[in-house]
C-alpha positions in Angstrom: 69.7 56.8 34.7 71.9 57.0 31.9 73.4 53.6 32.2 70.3 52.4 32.4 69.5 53.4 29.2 72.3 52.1 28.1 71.7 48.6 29.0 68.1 48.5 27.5 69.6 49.8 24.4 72.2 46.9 24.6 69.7 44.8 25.1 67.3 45.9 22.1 70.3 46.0 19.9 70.1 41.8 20.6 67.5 41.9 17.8 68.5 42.4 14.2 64.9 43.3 13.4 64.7 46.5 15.5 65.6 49.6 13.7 64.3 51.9 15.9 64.5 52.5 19.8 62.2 54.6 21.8 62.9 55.6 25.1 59.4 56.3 27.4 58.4 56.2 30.9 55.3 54.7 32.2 53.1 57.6 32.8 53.7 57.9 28.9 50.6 57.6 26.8 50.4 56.7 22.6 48.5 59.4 20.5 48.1 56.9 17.6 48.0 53.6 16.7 50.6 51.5 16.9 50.6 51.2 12.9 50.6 55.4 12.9 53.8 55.3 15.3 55.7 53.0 13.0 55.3 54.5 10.0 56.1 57.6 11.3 59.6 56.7 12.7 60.3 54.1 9.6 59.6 57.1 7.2 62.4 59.3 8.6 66.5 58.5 8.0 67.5 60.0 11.4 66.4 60.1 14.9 64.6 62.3 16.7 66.5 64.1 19.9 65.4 67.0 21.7 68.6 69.3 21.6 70.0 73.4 22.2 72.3 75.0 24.1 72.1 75.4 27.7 72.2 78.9 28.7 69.7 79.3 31.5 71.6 76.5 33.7 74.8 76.1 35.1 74.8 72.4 35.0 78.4 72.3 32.9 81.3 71.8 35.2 85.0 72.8 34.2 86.1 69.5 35.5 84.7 67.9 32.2 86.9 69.4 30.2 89.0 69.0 28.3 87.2 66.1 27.2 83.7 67.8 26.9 84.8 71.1 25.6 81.9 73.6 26.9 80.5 74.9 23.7 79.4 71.1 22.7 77.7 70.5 26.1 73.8 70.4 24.9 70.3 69.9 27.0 67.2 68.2 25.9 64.3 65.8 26.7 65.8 62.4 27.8 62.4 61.1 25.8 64.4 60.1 22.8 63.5 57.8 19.4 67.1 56.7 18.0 68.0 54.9 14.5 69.8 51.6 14.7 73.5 53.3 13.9 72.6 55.7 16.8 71.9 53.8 19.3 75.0 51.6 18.8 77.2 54.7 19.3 75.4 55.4 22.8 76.5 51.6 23.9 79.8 51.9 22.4 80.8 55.5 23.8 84.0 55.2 26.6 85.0 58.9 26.1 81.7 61.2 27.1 79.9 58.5 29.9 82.6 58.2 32.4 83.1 61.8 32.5 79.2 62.1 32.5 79.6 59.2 35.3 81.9 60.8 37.3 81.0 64.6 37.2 77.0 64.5 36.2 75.5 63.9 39.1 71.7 65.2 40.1 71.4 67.0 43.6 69.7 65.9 46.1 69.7 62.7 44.9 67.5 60.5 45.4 68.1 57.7 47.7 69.5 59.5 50.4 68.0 58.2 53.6 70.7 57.6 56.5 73.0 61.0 57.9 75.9 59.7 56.8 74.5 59.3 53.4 73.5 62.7 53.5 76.6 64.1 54.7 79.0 62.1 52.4 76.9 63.3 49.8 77.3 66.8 50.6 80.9 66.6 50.8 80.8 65.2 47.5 78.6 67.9 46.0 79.5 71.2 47.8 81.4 72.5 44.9 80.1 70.5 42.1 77.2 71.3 39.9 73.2 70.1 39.8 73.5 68.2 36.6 70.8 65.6 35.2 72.7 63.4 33.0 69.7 61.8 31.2 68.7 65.6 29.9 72.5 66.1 28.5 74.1 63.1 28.0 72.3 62.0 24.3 72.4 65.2 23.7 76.6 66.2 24.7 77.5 63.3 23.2 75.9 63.4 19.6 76.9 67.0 19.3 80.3 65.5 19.9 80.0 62.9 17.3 78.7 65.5 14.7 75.8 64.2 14.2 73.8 67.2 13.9 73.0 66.5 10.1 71.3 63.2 10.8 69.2 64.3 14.0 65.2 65.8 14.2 66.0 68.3 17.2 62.6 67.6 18.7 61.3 65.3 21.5 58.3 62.8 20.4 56.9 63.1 23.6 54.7 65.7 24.9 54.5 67.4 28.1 53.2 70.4 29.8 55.8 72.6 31.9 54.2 76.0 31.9 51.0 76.4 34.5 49.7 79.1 36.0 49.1 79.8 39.7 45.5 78.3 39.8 44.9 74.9 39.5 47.8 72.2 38.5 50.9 71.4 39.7 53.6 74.4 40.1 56.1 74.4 37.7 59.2 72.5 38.8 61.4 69.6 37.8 58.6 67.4 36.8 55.6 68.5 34.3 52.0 68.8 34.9 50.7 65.7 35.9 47.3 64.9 34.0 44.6 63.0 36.1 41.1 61.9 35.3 39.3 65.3 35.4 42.1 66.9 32.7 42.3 63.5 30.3 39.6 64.7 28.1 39.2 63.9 24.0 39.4 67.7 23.8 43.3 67.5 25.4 44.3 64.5 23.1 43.1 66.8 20.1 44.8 69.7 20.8 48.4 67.8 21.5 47.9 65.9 18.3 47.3 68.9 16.2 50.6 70.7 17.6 53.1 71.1 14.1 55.5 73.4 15.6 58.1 73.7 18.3 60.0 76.6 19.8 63.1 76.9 21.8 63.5 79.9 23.9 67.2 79.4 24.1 67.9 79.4 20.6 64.7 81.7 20.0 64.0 78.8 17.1 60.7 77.9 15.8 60.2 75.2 13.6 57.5 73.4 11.8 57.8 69.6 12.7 58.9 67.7 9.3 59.4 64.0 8.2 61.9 64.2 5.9 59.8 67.1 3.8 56.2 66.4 4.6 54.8 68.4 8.0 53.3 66.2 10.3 52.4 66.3 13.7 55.0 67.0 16.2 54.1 64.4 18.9 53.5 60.6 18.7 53.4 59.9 22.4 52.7 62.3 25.6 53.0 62.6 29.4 52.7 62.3 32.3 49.4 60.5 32.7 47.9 58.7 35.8 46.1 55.6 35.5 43.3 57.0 36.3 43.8 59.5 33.4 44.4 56.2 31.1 41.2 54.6 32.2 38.9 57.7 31.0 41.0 58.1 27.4 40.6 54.2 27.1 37.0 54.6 27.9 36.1 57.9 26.0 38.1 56.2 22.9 40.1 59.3 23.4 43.0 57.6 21.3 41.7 54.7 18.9 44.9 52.6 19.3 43.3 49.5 17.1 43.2 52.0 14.2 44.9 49.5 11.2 44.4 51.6 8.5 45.5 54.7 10.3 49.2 55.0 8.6 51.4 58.2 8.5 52.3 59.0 5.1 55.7 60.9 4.6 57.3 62.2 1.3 60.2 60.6 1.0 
């Protein structure tokens, strides 16, 4: 996954024009116009990456040291919105991605199909870790570069982990999955007003800023079906031909 992003930021970087580069997936959904989301990200000097320790998981592995020392290894939302600069040190890194390449691997994966896939695998993984590069990597590697200074520790994109017992999908490695009955103008509402977030590792809460104006601390959300697209398109849930609607930030 990671060198995947990789290559689409190589590829973006092609362009002189683009200054900023958004990672989403395609159960992703826009909150705002496309004008909204632009003037959002333009208004702010640094990028905006999901990042805190990692204290609930044991996903660091002693192999990756000493070239990842542990206390910079760092968690977060792979849904990341990275200034130019930034996103040239992701393509350019050759000291944190082979070591992610090499000792970051997720278990099960995915594609295993055959036995002998399975059990290769499982010889492979026996004494290793369950790491998910593309919620660390970003994250490990900025820490790294010390970029701390120049980063909004916040994701852009929402998404809903926490359900109860009734109704939903349990909690797991995935979030709630919204379909047609739960994509409702009410839903959109209360994402979009959402101005703080809260880490439970760091026990941090923080209003959302750009530069020194609160705003809203989501411009995009997840995961959606189509179905659930379909209704917000037809209940004008999210007015995404909005012109006017700009996001004004102090600077």
């Amino acid at each position: 996954m990671i060198e995947a992003e990789r290559l689409l930021f190589e590829a973006a970087l092609d362009d002189p024009a683009n200054q900023r580069f958004v990672l989403l997936s395609d159960s992703c959904i826009p909150l705002y116009s496309f004008g909204y989301v632009y003037s959002y990200l333009t208004s702010s000097s640094k990028s905006f990456v999901d990042s805190f320790i990692d204290v609930k998981e044991n996903r660091y592995g002693p192999e990756m040291s000493p070239v990842i020392p542990k206390e910079k290894w760092r968690k977060g939302s792979q849904w990341i919105a990275l200034i130019r600069r930034h996103a040239v040190i992701v393509i350019e890194d050759d000291i944190v991605f082979p070591i992610f390449k090499k000792f970051c691997k997720r278990w099960p994966p995915a594609d295993l199909i055959k036995r002998r896939q399975i059990l290769q695998a499982f010889e492979v993984f026996q004494n290793g870790h369950n790491c998910i590069p593309d919620e660390h990597y970003v994250q490990t590697l900025f820490k790294m570069s010390g970029l701390d200074n120049e980063l909004e520790r916040r994701t852009l994109t929402y998404s809903l982990w926490n359900q109860s017992a009734e109704g939903g999908e349990r909690r797991s490695w995935h979030p709630f999955r919204f379909n047609h009955a739960d994509a409702s103008p009410q839903l959109i509402q209360e994402i979009k007003v959402i101005n703080h977030v809260y880490s439970d590792s760091e026990n941090r809460k923080e209003l959302c800023h750009v530069n020194i104006t609160i705003a809203p601390c989501f411009l995009f959300a997840r995961k959606f079906t189509p179905w659930a697209a379909v209704r917000l398109l037809t209940d004008r849930s999210v007015d995404l031909h909005d012109a006017d609607s700009v996001f004004h930030a102090a600077p």
